[in-house]
Structure formats: C-alpha cells, structure tokens
C-alpha positions as CSV (number, residue, x, y, z in Angstrom):
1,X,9.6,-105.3,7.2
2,X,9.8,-105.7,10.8
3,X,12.8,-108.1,10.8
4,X,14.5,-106.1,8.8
5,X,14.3,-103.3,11.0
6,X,15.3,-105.6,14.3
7,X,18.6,-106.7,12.1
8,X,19.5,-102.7,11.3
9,X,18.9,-102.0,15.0
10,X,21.1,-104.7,16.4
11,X,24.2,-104.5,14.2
12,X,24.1,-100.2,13.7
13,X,27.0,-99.9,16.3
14,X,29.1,-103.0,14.8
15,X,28.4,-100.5,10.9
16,X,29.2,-97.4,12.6
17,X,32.6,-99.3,13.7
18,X,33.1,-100.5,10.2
19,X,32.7,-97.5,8.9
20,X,35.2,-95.9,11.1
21,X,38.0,-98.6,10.9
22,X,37.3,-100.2,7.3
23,X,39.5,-97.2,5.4
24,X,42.7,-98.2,7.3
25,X,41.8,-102.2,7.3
26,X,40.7,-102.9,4.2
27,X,38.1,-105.5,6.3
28,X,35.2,-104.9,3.6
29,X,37.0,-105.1,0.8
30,X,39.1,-108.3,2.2
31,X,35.4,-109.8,2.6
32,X,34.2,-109.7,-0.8
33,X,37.4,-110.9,-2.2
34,X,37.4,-113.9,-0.2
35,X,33.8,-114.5,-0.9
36,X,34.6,-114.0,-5.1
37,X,37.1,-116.2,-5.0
38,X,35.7,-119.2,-3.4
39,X,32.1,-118.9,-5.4
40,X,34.1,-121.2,-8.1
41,X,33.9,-123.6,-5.5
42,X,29.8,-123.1,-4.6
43,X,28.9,-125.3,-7.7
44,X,31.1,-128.2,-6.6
45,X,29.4,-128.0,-3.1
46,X,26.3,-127.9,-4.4
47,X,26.9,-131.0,-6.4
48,X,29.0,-132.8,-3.6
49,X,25.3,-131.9,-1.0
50,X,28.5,-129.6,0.8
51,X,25.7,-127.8,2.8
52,X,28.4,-126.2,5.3
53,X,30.3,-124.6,2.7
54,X,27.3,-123.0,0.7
55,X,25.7,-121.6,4.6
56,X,29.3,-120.1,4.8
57,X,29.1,-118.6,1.4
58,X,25.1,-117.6,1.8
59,X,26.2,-115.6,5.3
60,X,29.0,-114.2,3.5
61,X,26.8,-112.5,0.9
62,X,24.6,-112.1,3.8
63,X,26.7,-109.9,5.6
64,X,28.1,-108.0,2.6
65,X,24.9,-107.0,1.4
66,X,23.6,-105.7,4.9
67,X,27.3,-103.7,5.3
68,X,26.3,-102.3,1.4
69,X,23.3,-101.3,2.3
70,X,24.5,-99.1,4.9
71,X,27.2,-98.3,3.3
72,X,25.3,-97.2,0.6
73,X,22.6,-95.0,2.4
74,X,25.4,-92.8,4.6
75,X,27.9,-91.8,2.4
76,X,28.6,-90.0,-0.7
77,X,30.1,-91.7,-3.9
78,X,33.1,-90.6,-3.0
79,X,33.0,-91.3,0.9
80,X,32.3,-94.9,-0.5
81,X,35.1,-95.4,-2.8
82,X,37.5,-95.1,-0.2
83,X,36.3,-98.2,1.4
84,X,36.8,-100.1,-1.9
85,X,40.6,-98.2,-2.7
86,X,42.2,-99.6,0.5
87,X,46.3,-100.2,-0.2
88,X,48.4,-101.8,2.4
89,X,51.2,-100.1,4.0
C-alpha cells in the first residue's frame, strides 16, 4: 500500500544503520528480549485498562516487525543469523 511504502522510505537510512551497527550491539536482539519478557505482563494491562503499557508493547512489535522485514529481504540466512548470535565482550 501506499503508507507502507511512505514508512519504508522514511526509516531506510535508520535500517541501513541498524544493519551496519546491530552485529557489534546486539540492539535488535536486546529489542525482542525486552519485548518477550514483559508480554507476561500485556494480559494484566489489559485487564487493569493499562492502555500506556500495551501502546508501548504494540510499537515494540511494531518496530521489530518493520526491522524483520528488512532484515529479512537484504540478507542471506546466514547474514541474518549474525544479528540474532550477538555475545558481549
């Protein structure tokens, strides 16, 4: 759709940059961590009307299926597991 294309077109240079920097900071990874480990939480905020906690979480899994989907369409299987194999130093 059209929107989706205005979205790809306005955040290319901040996936590019991702791209580049995510190997040595582990920022995607970190991401979808956080994001699994406080959707225990999403029922109880959904119960308690906690509408700023589930926006949080919905932009989260916003932005982590945008970054996939580029992800995704540049790089090879093994291109891509290096984002997801990130070991601190």
């Amino acid at each position: 759709s059209a929107d989706l294309k205005l979205l790809e077109e306005a955040t290319i240079s901040v996936c590019k940059s991702l791209v580049e920097k995510n190997p040595r900071t582990g920022n995607l990874g970190s991401l979808i961590k956080v994001f699994l480990s406080r959707t225990k939480e999403l029922k109880i905020s959904a119960e308690c009307q906690n509408h700023l906690f589930i926006w949080q979480a919905h932009n989260a899994l916003f932005i982590i299926c945008c970054l996939l989907k580029v992800f995704i369409s540049r790089m090879s299987e093994e291109e891509l597991q290096l984002h997801f194999t990130y070991e601190e130093k």
